[in-house]
N, C-alpha and C positions, 0 to 999 in steps of 0.2 A: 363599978361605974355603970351607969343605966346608956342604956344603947337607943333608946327610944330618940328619934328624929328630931321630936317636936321641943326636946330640953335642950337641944344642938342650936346655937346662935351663931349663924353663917353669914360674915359680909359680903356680899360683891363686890370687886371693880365694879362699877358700871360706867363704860366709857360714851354711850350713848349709840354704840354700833349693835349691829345684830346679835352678833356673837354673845357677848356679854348679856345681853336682853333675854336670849333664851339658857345661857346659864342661870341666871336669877329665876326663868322660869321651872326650870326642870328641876332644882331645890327646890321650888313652893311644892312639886307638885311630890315629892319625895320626904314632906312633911317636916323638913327644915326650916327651923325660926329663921327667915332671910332679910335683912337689911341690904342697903345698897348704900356705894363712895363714889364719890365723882371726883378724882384729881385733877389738882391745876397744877402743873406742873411749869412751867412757860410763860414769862412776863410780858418779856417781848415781844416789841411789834404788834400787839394786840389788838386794833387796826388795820392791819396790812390785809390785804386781798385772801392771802393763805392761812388764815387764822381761822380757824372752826372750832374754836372753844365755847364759846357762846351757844351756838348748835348745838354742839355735842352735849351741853348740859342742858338743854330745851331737850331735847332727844332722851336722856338721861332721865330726867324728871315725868315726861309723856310716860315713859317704861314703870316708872317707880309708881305713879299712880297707875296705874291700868293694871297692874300688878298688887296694888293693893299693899307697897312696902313702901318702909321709911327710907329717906333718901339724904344722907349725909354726905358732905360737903368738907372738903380739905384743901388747903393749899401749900404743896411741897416744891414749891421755884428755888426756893433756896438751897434744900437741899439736892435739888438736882441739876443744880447751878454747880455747887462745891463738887457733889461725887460723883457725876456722867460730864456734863458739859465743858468744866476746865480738862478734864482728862481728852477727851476728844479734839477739844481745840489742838493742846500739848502736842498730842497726835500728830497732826495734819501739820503742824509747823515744822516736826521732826521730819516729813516725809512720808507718812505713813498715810492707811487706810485704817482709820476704824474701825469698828461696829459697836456704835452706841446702845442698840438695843440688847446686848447681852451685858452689858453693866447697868444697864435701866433695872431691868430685871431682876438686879442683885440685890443692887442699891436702892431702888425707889419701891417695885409692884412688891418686892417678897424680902423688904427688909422695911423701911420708913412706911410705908402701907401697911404691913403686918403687923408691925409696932404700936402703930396706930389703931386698929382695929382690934386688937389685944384692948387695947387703954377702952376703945367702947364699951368691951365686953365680948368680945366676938371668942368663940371655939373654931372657928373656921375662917379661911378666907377661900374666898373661889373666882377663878379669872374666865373668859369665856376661850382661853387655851386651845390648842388641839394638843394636846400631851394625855397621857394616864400615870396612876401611878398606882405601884402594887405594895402593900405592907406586905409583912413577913417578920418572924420571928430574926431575922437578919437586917431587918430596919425596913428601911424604903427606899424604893427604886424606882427611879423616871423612864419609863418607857413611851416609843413614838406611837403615836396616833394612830388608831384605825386607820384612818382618811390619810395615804400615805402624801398624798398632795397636799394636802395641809398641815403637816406634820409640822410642829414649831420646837420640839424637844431642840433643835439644833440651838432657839433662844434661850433654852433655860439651862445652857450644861454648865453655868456658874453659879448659879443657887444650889446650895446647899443640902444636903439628908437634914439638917434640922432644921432649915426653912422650909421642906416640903411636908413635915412631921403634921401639919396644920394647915395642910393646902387640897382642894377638893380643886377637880378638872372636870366640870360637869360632860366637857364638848369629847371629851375621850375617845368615845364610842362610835361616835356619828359623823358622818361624811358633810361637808360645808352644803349642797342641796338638802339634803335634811333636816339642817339647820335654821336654812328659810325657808323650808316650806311648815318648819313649827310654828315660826316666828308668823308668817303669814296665816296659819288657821287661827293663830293666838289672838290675831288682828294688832299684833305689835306691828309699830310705825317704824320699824328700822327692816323690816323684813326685807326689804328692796334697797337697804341703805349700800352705798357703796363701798367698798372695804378700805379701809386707811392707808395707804403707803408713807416713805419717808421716814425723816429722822423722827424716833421715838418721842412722840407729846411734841414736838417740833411742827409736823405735819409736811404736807405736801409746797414746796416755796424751791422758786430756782434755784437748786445747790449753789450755783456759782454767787449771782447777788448775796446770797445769804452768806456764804462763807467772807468773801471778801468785807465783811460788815465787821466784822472780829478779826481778821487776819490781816498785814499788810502784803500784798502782792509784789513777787519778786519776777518780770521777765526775765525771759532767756531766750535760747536757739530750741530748734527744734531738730536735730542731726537724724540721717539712717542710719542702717546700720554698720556703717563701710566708713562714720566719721565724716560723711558729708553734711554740712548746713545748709538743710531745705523750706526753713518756713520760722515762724515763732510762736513762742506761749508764753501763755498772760500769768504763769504760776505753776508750779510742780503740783502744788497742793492740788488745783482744778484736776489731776490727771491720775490718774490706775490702772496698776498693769493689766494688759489684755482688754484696757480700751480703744474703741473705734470710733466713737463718735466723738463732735464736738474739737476735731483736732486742727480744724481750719487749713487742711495741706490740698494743693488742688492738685494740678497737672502739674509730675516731677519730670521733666526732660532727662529723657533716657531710662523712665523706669516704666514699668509694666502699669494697667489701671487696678489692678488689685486692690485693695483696702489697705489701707496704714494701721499698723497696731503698736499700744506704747511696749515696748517691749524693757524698760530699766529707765528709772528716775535717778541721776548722777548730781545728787544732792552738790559735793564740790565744786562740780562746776557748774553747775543751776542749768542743766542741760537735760532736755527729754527725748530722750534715743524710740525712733519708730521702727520699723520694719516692714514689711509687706507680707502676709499669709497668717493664718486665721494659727496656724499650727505651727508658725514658725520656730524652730530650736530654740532663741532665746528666749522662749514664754515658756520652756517647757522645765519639770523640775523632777527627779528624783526622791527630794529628801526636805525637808525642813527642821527646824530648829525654833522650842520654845523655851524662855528661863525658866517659866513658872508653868503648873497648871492646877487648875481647882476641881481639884475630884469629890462630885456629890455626896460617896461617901467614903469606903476603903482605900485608899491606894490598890489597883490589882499589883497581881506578882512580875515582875518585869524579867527579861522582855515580853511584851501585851502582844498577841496576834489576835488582831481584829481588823475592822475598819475605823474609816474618819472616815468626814466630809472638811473642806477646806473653804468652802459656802453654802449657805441656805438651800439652796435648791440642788446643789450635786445628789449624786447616787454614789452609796456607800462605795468606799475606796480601801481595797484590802492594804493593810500597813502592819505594819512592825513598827514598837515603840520599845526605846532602850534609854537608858540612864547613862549618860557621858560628862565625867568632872560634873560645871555650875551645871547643865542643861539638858533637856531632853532633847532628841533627836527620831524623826518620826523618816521611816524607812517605806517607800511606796513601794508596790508588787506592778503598777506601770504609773509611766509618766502621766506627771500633774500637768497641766495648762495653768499658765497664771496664778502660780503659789503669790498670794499677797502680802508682805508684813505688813504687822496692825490687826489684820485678819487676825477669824478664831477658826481653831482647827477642835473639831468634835472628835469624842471616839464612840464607838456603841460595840459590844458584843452582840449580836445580831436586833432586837428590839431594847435590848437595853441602854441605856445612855449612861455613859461613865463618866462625864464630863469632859474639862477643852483646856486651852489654853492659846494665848495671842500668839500669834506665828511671828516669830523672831528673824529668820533668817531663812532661803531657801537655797538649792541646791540643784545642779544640772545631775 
């Protein structure tokens, strides 16, 4: 099979952000036939103040000419209506904490995107990622980012070794200044663009208005943690453990001014238990518990002594993982803060990423 660049037919994402802009570039410049997809993922609201879909593909399009690539156009609302968004709702009704961007990621960029980009013609797909990834006569391995602050392997520990078989990370190497200061010599118009937060293809929009749009709102009390009722909430769904904001509790007669933290959502009795201290015992966990988890490629030999992270931004967490009956059971080396269910709990042997699974259950 000829190794030569220029026979290699590479889609991008191209989301109309920086990132993505200078992955498309560093493949042109790397002698890759590159094309470029702009997904619509999200119907709704299309109108509303928080929608930047429209942008994003003016933004999309400026890159795609200026770049000198064809710029094809998709729209997968449907399906990330059916495989991210009803699972996520599901979620939040049950009580839970999502995180939609690691089923986006399975489902939509590196499955219904790949899919697709296959059916173009594409040898390649490339996202503007901060991940790498290493082949080996052992397959391939997702490993984290140079740029340990940009590090997103934590979003992709449920894609697959066969979804990655046919996934280029242009951004691997390079630290997010870097990035735009290419994107700025390039005189790409995203160089300064601001980075996207929020729900996946969602975008930035008041969590609370938006959820309550889909969800019906159940109030209740608002109890410490001694069983006193001190205030109320508009919804369990609106709240997350080892939250402080947004909890509407002012002055508690008799209690210290420290910060309220949610420390237990008591789903039976539609009741949101606070506490006061950022480190309070009730926020603290030992151990979790997952049914499932999706390992990128092998199963390792159990019990696993490695790390996890338990969100996005933690720093690796040395753990012990073991096989128990239905479920796995993930054993901390110190106390967790705000083990979340819904949450994805990551594992990595030091740069490598093994993949996750949703956090079931936690444990003092």
């Amino acid at each position: 099979m000829t190794t030569d660049p220029s026979t290699r037919r590479v889609i991008v994402g191209l989301s109309g952000g920086v990132d993505s802009s200078v992955a498309a570039y560093l493949l042109l410049q790397q002698g890759y036939a590159v094309e470029g997809l702009f997904m619509k993922n999200w119907e709704e609201d299309d109108q509303s103040e928080y929608c930047t879909a429209q942008q994003d593909l003016d933004d999309a399009r400026q890159v795609a000419e200026q770049l000198g690539i064809k710029l094809h156009q998709a729209n997968f609302s449907a399906e990330y209506w059916d495989n991210v968004f009803a699972h996520f709702l599901a979620e939040y009704e049950a009580g839970r904490t999502p995180n939609p961007d690691v089923l986006c990621n399975r489902e939509i960029k590196f499955k219904v995107f790949q899919d697709y980009a296959q059916m173009l013609g594409a040898d390649y797909i490339a996202t503007g990622h901060y991940a790498r990834l290493k082949v080996s006569d052992e397959g391939v391995r997702l490993l984290k980012a140079a740029d340990r602050n940009k590090d997103q392997s934590y979003f992709l520990q449920s894609v697959s070794a066969a979804q990655l078989e046919s996934v280029m990370f242009p951004l691997g190497e390079l630290t997010k200044p870097e990035v735009r200061l290419i994107a700025q010599e390039q005189g790409l118009g995203t160089y300064d663009k601001k980075d996207s937060t929020g729900i996946c293809f969602i975008g930035e929009r008041r969590f609370k208005d938006f959820l309550q749009d889909y969800l019906p709102a159940s109030p209740g009390i608002i109890e410490n943690d001694t069983g006193r009722a001190i205030g109320k909430h508009e919804g369990l769904m609106y709240h997350t453990l080892g939250q402080r904001q947004g909890l509407g509790i002012g002055g508690v007669k008799g209690a210290s001014e420290e910060p309220w933290y949610v420390v237990e959502k008591d789903l039976v009795r539609n009741v949101l238990v606070v506490a006061q201290g950022n480190q309070h015992p009730r926020m603290q966990s030992t151990s979790l518990t997952c049914k499932q988890i999706h390992w990128i490629g092998e199963e390792p030999a159990l019990p696993f002594n490695g790390s996890a992270k338990v969100r996005y931004r933690q720093a690796d967490q040395q753990c012990q993982l073991v096989r128990e009956a239905d479920h796995y059971r993930v054993n901390f080396a110190a106390s967790q803060r705000a083990v979340t269910p819904g949450q994805w709990v990551c594992f990595y042997a030091d740069d490598w990423c093994l993949g996750g699974g949703v956090i079931d259950d936690h444990f003092a």
